[in-house]
C-alpha positions as CSV (number, residue, x, y, z in Angstrom):
1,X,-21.4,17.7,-0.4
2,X,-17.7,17.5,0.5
3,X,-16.3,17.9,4.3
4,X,-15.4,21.1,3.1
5,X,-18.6,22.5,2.3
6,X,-20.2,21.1,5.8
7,X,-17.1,22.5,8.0
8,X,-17.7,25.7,6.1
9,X,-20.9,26.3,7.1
10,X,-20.6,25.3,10.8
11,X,-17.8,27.3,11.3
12,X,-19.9,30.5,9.3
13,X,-22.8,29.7,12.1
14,X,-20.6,29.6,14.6
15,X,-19.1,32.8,13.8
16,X,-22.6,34.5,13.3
17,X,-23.9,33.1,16.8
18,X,-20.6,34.0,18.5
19,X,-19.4,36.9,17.4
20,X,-22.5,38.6,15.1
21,X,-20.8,38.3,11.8
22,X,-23.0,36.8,9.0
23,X,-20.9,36.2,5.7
24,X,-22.0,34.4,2.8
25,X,-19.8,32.1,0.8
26,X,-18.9,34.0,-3.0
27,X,-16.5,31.4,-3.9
28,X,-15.8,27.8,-2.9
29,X,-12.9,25.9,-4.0
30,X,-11.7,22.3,-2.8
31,X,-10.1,23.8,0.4
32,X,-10.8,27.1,0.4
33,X,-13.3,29.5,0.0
34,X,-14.1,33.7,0.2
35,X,-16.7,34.7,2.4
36,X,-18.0,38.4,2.3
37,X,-20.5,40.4,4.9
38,X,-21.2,44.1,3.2
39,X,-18.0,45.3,2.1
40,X,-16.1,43.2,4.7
41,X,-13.6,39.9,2.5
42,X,-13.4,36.6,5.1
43,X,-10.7,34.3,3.0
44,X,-10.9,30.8,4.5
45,X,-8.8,27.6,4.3
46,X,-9.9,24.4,5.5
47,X,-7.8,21.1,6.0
48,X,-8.3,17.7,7.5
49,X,-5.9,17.1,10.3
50,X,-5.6,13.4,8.9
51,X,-4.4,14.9,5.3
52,X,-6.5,13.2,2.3
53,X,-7.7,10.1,2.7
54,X,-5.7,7.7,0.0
55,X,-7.7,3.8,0.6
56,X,-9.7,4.3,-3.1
57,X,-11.9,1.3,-2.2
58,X,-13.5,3.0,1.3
59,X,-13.8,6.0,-0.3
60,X,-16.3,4.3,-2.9
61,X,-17.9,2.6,-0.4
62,X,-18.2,5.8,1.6
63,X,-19.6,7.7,-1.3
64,X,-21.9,4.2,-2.0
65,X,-23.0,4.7,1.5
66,X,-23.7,8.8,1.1
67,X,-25.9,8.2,-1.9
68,X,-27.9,5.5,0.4
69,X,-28.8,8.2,2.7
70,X,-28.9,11.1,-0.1
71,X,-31.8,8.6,-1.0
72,X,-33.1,8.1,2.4
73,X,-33.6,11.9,3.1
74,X,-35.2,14.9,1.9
75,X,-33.0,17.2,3.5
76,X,-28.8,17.5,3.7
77,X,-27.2,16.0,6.7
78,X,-23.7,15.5,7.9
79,X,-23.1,11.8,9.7
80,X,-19.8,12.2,12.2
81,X,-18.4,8.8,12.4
82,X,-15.9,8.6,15.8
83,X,-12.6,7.4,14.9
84,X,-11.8,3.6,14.6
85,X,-15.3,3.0,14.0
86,X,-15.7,0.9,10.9
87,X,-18.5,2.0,8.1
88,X,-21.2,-0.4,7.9
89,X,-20.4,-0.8,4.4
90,X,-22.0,-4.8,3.9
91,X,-25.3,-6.1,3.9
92,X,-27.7,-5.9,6.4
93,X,-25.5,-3.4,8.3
94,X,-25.2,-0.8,5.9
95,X,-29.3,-0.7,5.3
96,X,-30.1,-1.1,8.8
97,X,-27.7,1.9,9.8
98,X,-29.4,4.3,6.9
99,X,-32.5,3.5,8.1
100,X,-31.2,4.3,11.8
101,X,-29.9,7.9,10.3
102,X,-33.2,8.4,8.5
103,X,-35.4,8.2,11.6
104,X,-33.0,10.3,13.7
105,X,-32.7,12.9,10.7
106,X,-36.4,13.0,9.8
107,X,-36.8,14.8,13.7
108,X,-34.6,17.2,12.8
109,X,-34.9,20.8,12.3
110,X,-32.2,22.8,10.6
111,X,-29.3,23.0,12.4
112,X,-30.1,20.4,15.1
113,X,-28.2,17.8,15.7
114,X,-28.7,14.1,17.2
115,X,-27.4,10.6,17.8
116,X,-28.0,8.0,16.0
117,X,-28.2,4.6,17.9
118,X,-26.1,1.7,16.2
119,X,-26.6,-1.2,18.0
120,X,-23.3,-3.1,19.2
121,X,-22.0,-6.1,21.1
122,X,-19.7,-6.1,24.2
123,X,-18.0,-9.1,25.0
124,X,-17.3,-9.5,28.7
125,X,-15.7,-12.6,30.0
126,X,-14.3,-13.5,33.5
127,X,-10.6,-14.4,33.5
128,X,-10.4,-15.5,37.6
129,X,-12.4,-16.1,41.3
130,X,-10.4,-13.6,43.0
131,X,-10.1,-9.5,43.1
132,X,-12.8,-7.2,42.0
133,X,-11.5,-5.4,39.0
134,X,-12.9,-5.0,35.3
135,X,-9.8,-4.2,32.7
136,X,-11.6,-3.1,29.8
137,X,-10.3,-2.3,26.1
138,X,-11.9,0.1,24.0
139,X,-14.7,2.8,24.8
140,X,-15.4,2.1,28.4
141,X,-11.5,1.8,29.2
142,X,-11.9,5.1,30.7
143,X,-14.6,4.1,32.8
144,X,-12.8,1.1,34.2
145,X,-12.3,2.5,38.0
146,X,-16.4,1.9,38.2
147,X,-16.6,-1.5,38.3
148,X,-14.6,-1.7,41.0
149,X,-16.0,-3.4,44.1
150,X,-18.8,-3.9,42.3
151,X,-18.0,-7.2,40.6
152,X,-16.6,-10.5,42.2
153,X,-13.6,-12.0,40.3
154,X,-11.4,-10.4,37.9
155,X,-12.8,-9.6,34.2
156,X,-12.0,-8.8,31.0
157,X,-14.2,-6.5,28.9
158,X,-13.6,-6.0,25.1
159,X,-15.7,-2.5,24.3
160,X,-13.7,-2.0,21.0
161,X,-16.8,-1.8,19.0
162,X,-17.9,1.3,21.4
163,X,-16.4,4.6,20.6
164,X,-18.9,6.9,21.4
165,X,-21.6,7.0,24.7
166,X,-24.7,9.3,24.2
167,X,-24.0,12.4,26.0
168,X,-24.9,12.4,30.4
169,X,-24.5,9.5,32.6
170,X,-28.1,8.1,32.3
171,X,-26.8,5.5,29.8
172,X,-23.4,5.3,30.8
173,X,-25.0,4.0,34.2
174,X,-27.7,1.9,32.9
175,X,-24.6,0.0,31.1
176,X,-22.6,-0.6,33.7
177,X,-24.9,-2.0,35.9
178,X,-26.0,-4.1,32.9
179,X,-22.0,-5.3,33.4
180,X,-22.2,-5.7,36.6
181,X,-25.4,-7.9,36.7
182,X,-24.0,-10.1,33.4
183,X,-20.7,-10.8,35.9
184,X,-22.2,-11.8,38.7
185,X,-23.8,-15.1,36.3
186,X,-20.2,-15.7,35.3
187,X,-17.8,-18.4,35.8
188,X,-14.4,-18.4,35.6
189,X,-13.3,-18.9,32.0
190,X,-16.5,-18.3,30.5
191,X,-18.2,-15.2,28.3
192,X,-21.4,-12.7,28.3
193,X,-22.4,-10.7,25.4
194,X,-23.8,-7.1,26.0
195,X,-25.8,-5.3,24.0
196,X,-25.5,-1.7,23.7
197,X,-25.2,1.4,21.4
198,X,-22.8,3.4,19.5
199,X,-24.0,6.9,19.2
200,X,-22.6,8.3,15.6
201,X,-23.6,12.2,15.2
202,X,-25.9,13.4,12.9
203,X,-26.6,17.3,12.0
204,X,-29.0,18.6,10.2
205,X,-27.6,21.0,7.5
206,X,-29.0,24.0,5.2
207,X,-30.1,24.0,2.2
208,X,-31.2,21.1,0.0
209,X,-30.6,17.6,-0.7
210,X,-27.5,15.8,-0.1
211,X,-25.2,13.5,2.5
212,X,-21.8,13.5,4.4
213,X,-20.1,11.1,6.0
214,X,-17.5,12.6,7.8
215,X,-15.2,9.9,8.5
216,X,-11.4,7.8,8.4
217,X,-10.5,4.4,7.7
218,X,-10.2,2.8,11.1
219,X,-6.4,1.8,10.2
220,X,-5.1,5.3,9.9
221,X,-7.2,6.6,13.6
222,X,-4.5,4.7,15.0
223,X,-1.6,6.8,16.4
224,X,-3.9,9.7,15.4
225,X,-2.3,11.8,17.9
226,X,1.2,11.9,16.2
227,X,-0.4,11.9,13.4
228,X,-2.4,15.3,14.1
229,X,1.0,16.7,15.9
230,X,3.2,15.8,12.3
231,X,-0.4,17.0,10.0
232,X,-0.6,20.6,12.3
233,X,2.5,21.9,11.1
234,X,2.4,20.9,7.6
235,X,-1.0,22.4,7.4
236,X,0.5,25.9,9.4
237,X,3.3,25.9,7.1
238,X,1.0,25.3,4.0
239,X,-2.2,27.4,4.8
240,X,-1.4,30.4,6.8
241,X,1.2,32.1,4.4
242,X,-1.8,31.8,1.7
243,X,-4.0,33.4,4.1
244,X,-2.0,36.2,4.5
245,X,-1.3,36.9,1.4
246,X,-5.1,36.9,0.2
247,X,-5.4,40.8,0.9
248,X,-9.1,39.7,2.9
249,X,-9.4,41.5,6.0
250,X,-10.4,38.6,8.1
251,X,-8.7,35.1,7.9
252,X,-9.5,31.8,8.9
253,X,-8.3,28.2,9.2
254,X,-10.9,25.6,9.6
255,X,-9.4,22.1,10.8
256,X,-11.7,18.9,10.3
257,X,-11.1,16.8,13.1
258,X,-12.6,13.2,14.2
259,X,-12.9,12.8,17.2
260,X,-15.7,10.7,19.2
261,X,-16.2,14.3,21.5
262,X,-15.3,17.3,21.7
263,X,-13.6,17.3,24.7
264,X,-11.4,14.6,23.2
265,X,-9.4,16.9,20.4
266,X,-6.0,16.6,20.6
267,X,-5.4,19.3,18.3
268,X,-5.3,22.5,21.5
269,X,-2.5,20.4,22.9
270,X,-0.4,20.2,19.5
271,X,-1.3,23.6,18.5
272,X,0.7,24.7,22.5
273,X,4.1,22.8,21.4
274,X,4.3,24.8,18.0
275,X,6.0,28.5,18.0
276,X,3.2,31.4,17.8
277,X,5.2,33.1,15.2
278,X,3.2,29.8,12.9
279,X,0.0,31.2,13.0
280,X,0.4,35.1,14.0
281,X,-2.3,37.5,11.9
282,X,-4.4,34.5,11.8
283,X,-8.4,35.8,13.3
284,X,-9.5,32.5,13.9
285,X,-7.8,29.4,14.3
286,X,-10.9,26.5,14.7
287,X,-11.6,22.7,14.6
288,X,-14.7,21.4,13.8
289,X,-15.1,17.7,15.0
290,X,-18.0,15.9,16.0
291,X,-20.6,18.7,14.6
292,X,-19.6,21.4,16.7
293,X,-17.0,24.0,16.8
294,X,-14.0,25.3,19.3
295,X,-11.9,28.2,19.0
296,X,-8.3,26.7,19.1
297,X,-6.7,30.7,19.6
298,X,-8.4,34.0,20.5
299,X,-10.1,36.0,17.6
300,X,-8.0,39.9,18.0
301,X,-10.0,42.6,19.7
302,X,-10.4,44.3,16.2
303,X,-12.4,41.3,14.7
304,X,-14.9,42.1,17.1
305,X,-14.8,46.1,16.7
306,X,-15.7,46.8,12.4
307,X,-19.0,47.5,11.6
């Protein structure tokens, strides 16, 4: 099952949850497809804002690891790995993380969705005596302001291997104070480990058998958001004309982003710095990252209004 076919069907969800419109895919290509509801024509395109992915050797090991959890499961699923995150492509990792998926999946009813808890090590060492400050790298570098006055001396804390935190502040909490109470053992010039979890995405999906890994090489998340600003306009330029042109009466662009949330997509701030006139007589305009869905423009009033 391609990122195609998986952002096609969470963006035909969304649209029949959201707006009441249930279309059924008639014909799927490699980035498109025609959707239909009664007499009503939905032509869709769908691109990666990181354009095709060109490293032949993680791509095998990608499609190596798919077939692992193809095997795994009974049932189709869609892994969302947060970008930078490596695969966990060797041996024991790569067993150990299908087995994680499978017992996160096997919970699952269709179109649920979950973490699933890879198991990673912080590396926390303190650099001086004086100051309370923690400068950390990585996932909890936005959560750095916390540990202040809470630790004595000055630290550094390499969360590189963390890209995404379950959702709520429960575990976010619980790991801080597990920083907090590792620093106060410290001596200046010395390390801690912590052990914690990354917390990859995985959604159950319809239909039968079958695996995704949604995913990037680590190497090319990096600058992703010049990337996604240089990608967005090639893809408008590219995509939108064809939907215009494919007499449908409803149109749609379906980006696949891959991002660690939500919240984190760059692409609503790229789309702002582009001319309108790029995407006009588009009805929707969406990204799909991390499982979920979010209108990047406003469907037209008259999307809403036909029978």
């Amino acid at each position: 099952m391609s990122e195609t076919t998986v952002a096609l069907e969470l963006f035909l969800r969304w649209l029949d949850e959201t707006h009441r419109r249930t279309f059924k895919i008639t014909e799927e290509h490699a980035s498109s497809a025609l959707a239909v509801a009664d007499s009503h024509r939905l032509a869709i395109e769908v691109r990666s804002l990181l354009g095709p992915m060109m490293d032949s050797g993680w791509l095998a090991a990608r499609d190596r690891l798919e077939q692992q959890i193809a095997a795994a499961l009974p049932a189709p699923v869609a892994v969302w790995v947060p970008a930078g995150a490596e695969l966990p492509l060797g041996e024991p990792s790569a067993s150990e993380s299908v087995e994680h998926v499978r017992q996160a999946a096997t919970e699952l009813e269709p179109r649920e969705w979950s973490h699933i808890p890879l198991h990673v090590t912080l590396f926390l060492r303190k650099t001086s005596d004086g100051g309370s400050v923690v400068s950390a790298t990585g996932g909890l570098n936005p959560h750095w302001a916390r540990f202040t006055g809470q630790v004595s001396g000055t630290f550094d804390l390499d969360s590189t291997r963390l890209h995404r935190l379950p959702d709520g502040e429960e575990h976010l909490d619980a790991l801080i104070e597990t920083v907090v109470e590792r620093s106060s053992k410290l001596e200046a010039g010395r390390w801690a480990e912590v052990e914690t979890i990354d917390a990859w995405t995985v959604r159950r999906l319809s239909g039968e058998g079958g695996s995704t890994i949604v995913a990037v090489p680590a190497p090319e998340a990096q600058d992703m958001g010049l990337a996604v600003r240089r990608n967005l306009r090639r893809i408008l330029v590219e995509a939108v004309p064809t939907l215009r042109a494919s007499g449908s009466e409803l149109t749609a662009l379906v980006l696949v982003g891959y991002y660690a949330h939500l919240e984190d997509e760059g692409a609503t701030i790229a789309l702002r710095g582009f001319s309108p006139a790029l995407y006009t007589g588009i009805d929707f305009l969406v990204l799909v990252t991390d499982g979920l869905v979010k209108p990047l423009i406003q469907a037209p009033p008259r999307v809403l209004s036909f029978p």
